[in-house]
SEPARO-793133 format. One record per atom (N, C-alpha, C, O): residue in one letter; atom name; x, y, z. Coordinates in steps of 0.1 Angstrom, whole numbers, plus 5000, padded with zeros to 4 digits. Each point is the difference from the previous one (the first is absolute). Example, Ala and Ser with C-alpha at 12.3 -4.5 7.8 and 13.67 -1.06 7.14 Angstrom:
<recs>
res,atom,east,north,up
A,N,5132,4943,5078
A,CA,4991,5012,5000
A,C,5009,5012,5000
A,O,5010,5000,5007
S,N,4986,5011,4986
S,CA,5009,5011,5000
S,C,4992,5011,5008
S,O,5005,5011,5001
</recs>
This chain:
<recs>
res,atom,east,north,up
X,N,6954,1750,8898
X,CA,4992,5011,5003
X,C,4987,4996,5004
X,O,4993,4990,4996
X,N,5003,5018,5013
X,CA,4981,5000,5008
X,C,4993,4996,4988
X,O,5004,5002,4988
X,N,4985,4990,5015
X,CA,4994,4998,4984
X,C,4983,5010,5005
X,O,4994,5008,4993
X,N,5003,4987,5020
X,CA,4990,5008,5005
X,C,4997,5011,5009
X,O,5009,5005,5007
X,N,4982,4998,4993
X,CA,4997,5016,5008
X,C,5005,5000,5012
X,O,5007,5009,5002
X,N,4992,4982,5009
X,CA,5002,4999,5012
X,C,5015,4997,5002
X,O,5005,5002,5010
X,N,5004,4991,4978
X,CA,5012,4993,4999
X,C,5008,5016,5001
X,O,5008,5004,5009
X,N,4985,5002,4978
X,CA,5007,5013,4999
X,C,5002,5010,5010
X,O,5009,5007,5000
X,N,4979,4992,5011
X,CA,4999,5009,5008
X,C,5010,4997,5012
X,O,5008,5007,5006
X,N,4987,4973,4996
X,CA,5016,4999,5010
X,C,5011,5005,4997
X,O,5007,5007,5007
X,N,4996,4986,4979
X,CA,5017,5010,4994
X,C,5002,5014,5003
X,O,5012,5002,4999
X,N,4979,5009,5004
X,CA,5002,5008,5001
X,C,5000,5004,5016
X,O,5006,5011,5003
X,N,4990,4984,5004
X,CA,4996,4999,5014
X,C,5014,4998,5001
X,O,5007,5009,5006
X,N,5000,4978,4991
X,CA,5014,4994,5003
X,C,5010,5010,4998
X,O,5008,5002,5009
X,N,4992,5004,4980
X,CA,5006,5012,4997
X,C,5004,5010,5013
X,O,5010,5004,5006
X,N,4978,4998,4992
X,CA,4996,5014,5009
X,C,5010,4995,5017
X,O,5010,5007,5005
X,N,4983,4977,5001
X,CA,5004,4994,5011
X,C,5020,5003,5002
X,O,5007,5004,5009
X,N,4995,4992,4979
X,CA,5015,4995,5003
X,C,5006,5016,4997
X,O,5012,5000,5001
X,N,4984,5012,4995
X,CA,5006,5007,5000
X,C,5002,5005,5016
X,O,5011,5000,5007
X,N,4977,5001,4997
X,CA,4995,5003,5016
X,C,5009,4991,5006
X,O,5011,5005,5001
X,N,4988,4986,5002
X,CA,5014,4991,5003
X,C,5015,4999,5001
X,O,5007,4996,5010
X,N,4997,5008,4977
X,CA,5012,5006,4996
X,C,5003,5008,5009
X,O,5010,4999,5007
X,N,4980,5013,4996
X,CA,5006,5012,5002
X,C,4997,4997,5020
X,O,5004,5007,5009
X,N,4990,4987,4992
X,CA,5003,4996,5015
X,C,5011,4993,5004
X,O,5006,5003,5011
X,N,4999,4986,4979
X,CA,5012,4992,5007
X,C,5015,5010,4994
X,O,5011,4995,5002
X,N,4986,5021,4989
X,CA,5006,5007,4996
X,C,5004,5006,5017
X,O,5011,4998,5005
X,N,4979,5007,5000
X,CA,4999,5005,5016
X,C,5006,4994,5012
X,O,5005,5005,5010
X,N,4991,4979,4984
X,CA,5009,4996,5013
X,C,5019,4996,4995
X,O,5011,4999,5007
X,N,4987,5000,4984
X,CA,5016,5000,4996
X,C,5004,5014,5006
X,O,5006,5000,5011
X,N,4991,5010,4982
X,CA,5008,5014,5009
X,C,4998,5002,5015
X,O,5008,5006,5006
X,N,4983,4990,5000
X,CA,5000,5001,5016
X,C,5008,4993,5004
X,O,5007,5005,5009
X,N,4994,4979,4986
X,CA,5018,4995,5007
X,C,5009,5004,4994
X,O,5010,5002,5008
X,N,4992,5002,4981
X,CA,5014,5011,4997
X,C,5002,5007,5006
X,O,5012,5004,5001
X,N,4978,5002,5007
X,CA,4995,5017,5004
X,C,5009,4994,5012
X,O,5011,5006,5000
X,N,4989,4984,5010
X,CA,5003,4991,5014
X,C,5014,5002,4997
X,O,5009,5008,5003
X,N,4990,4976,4983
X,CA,5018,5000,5000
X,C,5013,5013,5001
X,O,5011,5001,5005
X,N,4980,5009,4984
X,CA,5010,5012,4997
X,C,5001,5007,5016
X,O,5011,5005,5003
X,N,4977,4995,5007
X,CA,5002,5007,5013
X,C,5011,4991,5008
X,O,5008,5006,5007
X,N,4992,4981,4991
X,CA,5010,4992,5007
X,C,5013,4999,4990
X,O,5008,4994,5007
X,N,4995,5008,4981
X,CA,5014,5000,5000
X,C,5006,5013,5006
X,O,5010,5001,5007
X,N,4981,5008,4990
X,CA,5004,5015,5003
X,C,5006,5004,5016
X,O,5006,5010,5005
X,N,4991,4979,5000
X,CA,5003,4998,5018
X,C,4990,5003,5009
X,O,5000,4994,5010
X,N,4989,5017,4986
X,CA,4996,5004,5007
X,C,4989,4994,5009
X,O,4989,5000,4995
X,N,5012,4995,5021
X,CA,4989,4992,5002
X,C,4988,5004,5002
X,O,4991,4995,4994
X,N,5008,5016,5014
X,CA,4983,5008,5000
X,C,4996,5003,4989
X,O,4989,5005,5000
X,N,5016,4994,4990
X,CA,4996,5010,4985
X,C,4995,4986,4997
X,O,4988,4999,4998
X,N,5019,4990,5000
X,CA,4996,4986,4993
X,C,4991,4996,5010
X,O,4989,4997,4995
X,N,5010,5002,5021
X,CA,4987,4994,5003
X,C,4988,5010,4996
X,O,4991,4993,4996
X,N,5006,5020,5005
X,CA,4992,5006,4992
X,C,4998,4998,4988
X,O,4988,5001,5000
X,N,5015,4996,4991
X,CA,4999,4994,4986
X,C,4994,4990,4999
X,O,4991,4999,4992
X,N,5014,4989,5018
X,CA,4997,4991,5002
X,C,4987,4995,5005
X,O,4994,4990,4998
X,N,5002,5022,5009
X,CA,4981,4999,5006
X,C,4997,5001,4991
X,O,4997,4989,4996
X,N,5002,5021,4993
X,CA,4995,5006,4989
X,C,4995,4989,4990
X,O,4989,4998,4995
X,N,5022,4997,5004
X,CA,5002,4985,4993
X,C,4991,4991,5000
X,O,4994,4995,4990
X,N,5007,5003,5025
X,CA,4993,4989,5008
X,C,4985,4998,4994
X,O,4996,4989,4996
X,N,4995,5024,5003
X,CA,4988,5003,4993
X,C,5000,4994,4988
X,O,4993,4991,4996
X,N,5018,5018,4996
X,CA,4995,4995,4986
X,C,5001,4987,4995
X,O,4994,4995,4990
X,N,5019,4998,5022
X,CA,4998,4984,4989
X,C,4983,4994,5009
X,O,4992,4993,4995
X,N,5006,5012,5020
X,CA,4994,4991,5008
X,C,4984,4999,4989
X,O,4993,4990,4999
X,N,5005,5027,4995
X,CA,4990,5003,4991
X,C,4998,4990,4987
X,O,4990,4994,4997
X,N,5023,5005,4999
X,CA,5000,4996,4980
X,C,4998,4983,5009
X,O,4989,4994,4997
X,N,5020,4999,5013
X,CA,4993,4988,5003
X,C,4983,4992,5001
X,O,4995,4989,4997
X,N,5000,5027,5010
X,CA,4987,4997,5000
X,C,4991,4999,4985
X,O,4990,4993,4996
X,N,5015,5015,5000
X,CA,4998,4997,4986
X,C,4998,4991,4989
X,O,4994,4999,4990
X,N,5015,4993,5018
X,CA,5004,4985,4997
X,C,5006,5002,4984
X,O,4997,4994,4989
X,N,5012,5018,5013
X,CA,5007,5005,4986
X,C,5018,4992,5001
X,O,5008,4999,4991
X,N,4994,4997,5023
X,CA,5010,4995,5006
X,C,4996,4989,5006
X,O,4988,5001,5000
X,N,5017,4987,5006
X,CA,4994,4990,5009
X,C,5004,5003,5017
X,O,5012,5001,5000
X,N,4984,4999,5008
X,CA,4997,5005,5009
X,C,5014,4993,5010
X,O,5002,5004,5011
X,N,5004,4990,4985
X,CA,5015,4988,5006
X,C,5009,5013,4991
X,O,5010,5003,5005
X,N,4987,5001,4987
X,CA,5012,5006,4994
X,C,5005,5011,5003
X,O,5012,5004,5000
X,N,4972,5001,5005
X,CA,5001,5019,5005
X,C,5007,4995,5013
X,O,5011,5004,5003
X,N,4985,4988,5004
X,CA,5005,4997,5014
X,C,5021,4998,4999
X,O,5007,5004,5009
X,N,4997,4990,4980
X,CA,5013,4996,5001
X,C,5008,5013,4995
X,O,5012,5002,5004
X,N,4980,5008,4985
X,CA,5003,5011,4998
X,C,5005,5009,5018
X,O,5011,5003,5005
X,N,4977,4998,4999
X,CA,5001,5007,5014
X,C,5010,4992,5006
X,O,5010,5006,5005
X,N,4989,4982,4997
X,CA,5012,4996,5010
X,C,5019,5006,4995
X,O,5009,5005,5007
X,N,4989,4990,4978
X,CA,5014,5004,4995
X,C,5002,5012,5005
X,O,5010,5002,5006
X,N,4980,5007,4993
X,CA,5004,5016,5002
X,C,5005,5006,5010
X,O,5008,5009,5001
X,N,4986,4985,5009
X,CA,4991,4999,5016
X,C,5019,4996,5003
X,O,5008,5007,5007
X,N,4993,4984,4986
X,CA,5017,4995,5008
X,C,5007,5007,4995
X,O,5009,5003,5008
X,N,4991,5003,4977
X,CA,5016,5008,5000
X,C,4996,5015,5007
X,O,5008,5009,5001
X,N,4985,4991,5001
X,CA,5000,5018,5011
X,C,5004,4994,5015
X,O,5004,5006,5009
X,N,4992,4980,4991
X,CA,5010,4993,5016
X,C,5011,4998,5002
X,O,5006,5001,5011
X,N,4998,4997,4977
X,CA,5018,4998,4997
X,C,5005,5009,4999
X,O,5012,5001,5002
X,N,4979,5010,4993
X,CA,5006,5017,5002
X,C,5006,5000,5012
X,O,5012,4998,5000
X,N,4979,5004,5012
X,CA,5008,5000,5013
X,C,5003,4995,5003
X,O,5004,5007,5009
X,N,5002,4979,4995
X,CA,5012,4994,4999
X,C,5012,5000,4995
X,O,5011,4998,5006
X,N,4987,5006,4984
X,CA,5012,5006,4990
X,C,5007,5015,5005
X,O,5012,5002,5000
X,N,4976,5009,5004
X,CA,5010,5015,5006
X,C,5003,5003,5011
X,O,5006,5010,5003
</recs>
């Protein structure tokens, strides 16, 4: 436990930080679901729309540096290709 004033106040700061955090990489988990679920579903204009949408929120939480910025990019590429393989595939 914090023993001093300023110890305490980080701990609470930290607190506060990682909830805020949480609930950002809570956002970009559902925005690629949000992709995946438009691309099992078949549909390709619906999933590349989704997929702009997307594109924001991880390119956002990266800047953030709540994500590492190689990650948001491999995120998008995965995505980026199964809505490519969509059409190929119908």
């Amino acid at each position: 436990m914090a023993n001093t004033v300023q110890a305490r106040k980080r701990a609470r700061q930290a607190l506060a930080a990682r909830a805020h955090n949480a609930s950002l990489r809570s956002r970009l988990r559902t925005a690629i679901k949000a992709v995946r679920k438009a691309v099992d579903a078949g549909d390709k204009t619906a999933a590349q729309q989704v997929f702009q949408q997307s594109m924001g929120v991880i390119d956002s939480i990266a800047d953030k540096k709540i994500i590492h910025k190689n990650k948001a990019a491999r995120h998008k590429s995965r995505l980026s290709a199964a809505i490519k393989a969509m059409g190929a595939s119908v």
